[in-house]
C-alpha positions as CSV (number, residue, x, y, z in Angstrom):
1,X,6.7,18.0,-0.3
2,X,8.6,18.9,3.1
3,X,12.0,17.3,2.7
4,X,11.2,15.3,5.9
5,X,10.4,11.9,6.5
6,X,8.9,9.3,9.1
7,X,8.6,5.9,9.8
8,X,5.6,5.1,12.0
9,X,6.0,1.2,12.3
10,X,7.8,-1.8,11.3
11,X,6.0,-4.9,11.9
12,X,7.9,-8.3,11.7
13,X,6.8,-11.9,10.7
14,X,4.1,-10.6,8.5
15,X,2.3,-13.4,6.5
16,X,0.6,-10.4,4.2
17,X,1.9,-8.0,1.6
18,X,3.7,-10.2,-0.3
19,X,5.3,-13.5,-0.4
20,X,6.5,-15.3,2.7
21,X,7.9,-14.1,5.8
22,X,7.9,-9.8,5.6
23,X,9.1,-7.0,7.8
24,X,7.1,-4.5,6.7
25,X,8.0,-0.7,7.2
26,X,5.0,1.5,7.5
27,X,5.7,5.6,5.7
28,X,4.5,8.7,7.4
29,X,2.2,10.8,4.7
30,X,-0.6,9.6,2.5
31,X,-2.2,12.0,-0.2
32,X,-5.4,9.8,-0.1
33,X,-7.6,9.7,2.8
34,X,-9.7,6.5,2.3
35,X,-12.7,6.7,4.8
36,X,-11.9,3.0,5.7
37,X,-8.1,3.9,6.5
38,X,-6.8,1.2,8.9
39,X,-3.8,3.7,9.6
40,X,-4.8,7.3,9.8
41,X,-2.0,8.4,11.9
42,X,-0.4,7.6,8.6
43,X,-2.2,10.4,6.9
44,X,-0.3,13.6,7.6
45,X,2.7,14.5,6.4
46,X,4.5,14.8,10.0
47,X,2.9,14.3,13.0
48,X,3.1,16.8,15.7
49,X,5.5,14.9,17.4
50,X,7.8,14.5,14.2
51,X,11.0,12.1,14.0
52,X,12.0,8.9,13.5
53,X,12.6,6.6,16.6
54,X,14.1,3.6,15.8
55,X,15.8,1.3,17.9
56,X,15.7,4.3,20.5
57,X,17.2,6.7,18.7
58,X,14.7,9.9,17.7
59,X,15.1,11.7,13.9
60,X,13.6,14.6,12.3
61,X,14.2,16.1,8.8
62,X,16.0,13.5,6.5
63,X,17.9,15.7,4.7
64,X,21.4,15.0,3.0
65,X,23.6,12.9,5.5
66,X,20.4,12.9,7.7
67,X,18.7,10.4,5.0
68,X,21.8,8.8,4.9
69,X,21.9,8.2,8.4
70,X,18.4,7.0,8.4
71,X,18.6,4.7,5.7
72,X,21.7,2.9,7.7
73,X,19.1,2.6,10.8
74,X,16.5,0.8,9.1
75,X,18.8,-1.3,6.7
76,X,20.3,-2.6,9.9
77,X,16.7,-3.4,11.0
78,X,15.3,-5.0,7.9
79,X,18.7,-7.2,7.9
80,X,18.0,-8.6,11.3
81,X,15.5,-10.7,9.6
82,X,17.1,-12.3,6.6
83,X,17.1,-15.7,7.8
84,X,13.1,-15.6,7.6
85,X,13.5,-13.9,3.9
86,X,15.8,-16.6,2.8
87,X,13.8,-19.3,4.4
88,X,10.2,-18.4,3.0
89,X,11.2,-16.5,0.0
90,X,10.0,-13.5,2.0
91,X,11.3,-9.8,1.9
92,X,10.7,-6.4,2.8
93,X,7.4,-4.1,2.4
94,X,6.9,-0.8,2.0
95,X,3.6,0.2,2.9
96,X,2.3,3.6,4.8
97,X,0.7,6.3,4.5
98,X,2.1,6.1,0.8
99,X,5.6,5.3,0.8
100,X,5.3,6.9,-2.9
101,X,5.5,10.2,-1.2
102,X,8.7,9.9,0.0
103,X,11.2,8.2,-3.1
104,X,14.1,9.5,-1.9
105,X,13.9,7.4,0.9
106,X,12.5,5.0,-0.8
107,X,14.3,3.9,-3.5
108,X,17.2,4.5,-1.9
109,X,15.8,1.3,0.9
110,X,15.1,-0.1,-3.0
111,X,18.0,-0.1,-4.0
112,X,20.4,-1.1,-1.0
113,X,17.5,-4.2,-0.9
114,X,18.4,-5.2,-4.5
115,X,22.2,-5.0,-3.6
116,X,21.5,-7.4,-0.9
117,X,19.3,-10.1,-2.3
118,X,16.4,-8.7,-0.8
119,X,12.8,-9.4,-2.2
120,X,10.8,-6.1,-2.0
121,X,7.2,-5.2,-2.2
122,X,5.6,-1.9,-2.6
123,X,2.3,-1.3,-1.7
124,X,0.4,1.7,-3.2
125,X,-2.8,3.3,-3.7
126,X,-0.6,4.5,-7.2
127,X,-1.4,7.9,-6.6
128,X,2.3,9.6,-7.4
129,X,3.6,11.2,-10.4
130,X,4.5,8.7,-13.0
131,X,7.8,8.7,-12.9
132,X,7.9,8.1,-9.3
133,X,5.5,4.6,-9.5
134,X,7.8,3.6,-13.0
135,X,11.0,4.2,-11.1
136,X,9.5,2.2,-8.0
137,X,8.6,-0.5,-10.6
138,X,11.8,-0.9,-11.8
139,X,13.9,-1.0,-8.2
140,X,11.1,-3.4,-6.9
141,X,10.1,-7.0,-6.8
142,X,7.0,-6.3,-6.9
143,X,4.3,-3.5,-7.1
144,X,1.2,-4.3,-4.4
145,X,-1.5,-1.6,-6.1
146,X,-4.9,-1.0,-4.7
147,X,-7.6,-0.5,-7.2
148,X,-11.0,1.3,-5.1
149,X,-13.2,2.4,-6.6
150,X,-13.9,3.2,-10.5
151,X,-16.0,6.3,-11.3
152,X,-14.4,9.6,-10.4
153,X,-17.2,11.2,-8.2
154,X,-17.3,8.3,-5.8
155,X,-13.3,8.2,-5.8
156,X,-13.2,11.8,-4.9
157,X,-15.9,11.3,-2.0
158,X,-14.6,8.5,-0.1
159,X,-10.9,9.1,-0.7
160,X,-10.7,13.1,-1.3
161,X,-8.4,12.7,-4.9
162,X,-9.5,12.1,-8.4
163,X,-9.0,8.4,-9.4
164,X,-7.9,9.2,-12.9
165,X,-3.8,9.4,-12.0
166,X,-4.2,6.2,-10.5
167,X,-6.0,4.4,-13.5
168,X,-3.3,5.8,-15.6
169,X,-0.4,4.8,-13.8
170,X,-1.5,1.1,-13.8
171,X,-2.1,1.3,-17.8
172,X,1.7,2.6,-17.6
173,X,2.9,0.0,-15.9
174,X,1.1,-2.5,-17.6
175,X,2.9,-1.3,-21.1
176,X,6.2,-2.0,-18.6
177,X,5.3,-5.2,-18.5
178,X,6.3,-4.6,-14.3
179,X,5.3,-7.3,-11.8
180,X,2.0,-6.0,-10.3
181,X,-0.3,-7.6,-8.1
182,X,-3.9,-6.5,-8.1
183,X,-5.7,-5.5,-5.0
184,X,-9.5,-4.9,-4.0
185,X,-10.2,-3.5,-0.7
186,X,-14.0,-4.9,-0.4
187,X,-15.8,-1.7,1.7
188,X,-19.4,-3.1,2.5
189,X,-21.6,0.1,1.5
190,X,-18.7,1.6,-0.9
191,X,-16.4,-0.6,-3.0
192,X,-18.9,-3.8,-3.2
193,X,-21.7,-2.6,-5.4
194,X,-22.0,-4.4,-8.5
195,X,-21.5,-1.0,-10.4
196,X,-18.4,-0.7,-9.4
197,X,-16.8,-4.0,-9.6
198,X,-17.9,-4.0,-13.0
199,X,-16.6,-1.2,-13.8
200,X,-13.2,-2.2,-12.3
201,X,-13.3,-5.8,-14.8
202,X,-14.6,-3.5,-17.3
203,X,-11.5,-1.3,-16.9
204,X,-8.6,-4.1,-16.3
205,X,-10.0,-6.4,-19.0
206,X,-9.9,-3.6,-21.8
207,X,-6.6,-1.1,-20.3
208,X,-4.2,-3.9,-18.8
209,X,-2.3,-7.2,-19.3
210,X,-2.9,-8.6,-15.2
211,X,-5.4,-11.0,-14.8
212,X,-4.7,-11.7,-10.9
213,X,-6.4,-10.0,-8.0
214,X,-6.5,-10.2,-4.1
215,X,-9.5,-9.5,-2.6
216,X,-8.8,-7.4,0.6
217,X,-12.2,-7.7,3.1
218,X,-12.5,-4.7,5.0
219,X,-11.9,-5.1,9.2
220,X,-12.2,-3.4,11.7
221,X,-8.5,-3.4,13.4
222,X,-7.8,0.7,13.5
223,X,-11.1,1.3,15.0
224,X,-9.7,2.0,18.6
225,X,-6.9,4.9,16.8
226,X,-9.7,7.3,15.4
227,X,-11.0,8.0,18.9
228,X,-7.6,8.2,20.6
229,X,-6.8,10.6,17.6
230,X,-9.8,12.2,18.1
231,X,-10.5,11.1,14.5
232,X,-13.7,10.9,12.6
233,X,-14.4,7.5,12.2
234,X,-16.5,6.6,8.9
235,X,-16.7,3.4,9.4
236,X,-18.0,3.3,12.9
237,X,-20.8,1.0,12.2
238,X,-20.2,-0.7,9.1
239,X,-19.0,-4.4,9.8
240,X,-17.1,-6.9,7.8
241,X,-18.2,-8.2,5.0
242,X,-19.9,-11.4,5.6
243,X,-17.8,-14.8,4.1
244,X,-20.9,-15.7,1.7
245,X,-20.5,-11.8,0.4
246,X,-17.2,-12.3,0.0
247,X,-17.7,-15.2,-1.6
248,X,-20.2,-14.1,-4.2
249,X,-17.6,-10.8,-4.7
250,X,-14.6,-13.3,-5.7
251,X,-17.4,-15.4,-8.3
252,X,-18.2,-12.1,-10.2
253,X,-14.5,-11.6,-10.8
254,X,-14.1,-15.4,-11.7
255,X,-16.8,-15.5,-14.0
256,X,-14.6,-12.9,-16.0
257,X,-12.2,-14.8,-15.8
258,X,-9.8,-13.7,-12.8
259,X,-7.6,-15.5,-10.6
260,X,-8.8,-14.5,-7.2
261,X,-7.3,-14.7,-4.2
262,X,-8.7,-13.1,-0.3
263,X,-6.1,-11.6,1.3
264,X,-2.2,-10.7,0.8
């Protein structure tokens, strides 16, 4: 890993990725790349243009009292909103790219978070040594953790990496007992076969304690960054999932006895 770091976005007054009222801060670098990405700038570990800007200021490698200095800069921006935390029972996010990719910044945001009364989400596709998505666990309020897709060959294809680190980090933190919610991106063409949602119940109902799931329909919002990033766009002509489909998706996990819920 380059001992570098970015922060593409922060997005305020999000309803999504977790309880209440969220700023959520978006991490450069993503091993994964999902062909229905809504964020492939996020993909790469730096951008050509590397460096931090927030609130006008520009950073590159995040280094020693470079991190330090970072971390200061985006505590001050996540504390601009902690009347909407303590209001809503909201927090912070951490969402990407794969914020797993970069724990020193990470949990040291974790951390400062915890200090300060702040709820904290991490969403993950949970591919990351297992010691780094334990340790995230721990520091977190809560672990947001994509489960895709279920048998290894169609993992590899549509996301480039084996799926088998990822099923065995969730049976890990399942023996934690860590707060985890379930999430299903629903790909129309890719993750919505009955195979494979089958395979998913199959796999949660035998390997892990959590019984809760969010169904995530796909959409079509980063459409407009694969051409100005000269991007190959996968999903060009696939469109949402209809609300019947979705509704028949969120049944079959039901009738296995799921709590379901679309979106968040």
């Amino acid at each position: 890993m380059r001992e570098n770091s970015y922060v593409f976005k922060i997005q305020r007054y999000s309803i999504h990725d977790g309880p209440g009222i969220r700023t959520t801060l978006f991490f450069q670098g993503c091993p994964l790349s999902c062909h229905w990405c809504h964020n492939p700038e996020s993909q790469a570990v730096m951008p050509d243009n590397a460096g931090e800007k927030i609130n006008g200021q520009t950073r590159g490698q995040t280094g020693g009292k470079d991190l330090e200095g970072l971390v200061v800069l985006l505590m001050q921006e996540i504390e601009k909103d902690l009347i909407f935390y303590e209001d809503s029972g909201g927090g912070v996010t951490f969402s990407g790219g794969e914020p797993l990719s970069r724990p020193d910044l990470l949990f040291r945001l974790l951390d400062l978070c915890r200090t300060r009364e702040i709820h904290t989400c991490v969403d993950t596709s949970g591919y990351a040594d297992a010691d780094i998505v334990l340790t995230a666990a721990r520091k977190a309020g809560m672990i947001l953790y994509d489960l895709k897709l279920i048998d290894e060959a169609e993992h590899k294809k549509f996301t480039g990496k084996s799926v088998a680190l990822v099923l065995n980090n969730l049976i890990q933190l399942s023996e934690q007992k860590a707060e985890v919610r379930l999430r299903f991106p629903l790909i129309p063409g890719i993750t919505d076969t009955r195979n494979n949602i089958n395979g998913i119940i199959s796999f949660v109902t035998e390997n892990i304690m959590y019984r809760k799931i969010h169904i995530l329909p796909f959409h079509r919002a980063g459409y407009g960054k694969y051409e100005a990033l000269n991007l190959t766009n996968h999903m060009k002509n696939i469109e949402p999932p209809s609300k019947d489909r979705v509704a028949k998706v969120k049944a079959q996990f039901e009738s296995k006895g799921f709590s379901v819920s679309i979106g968040g």
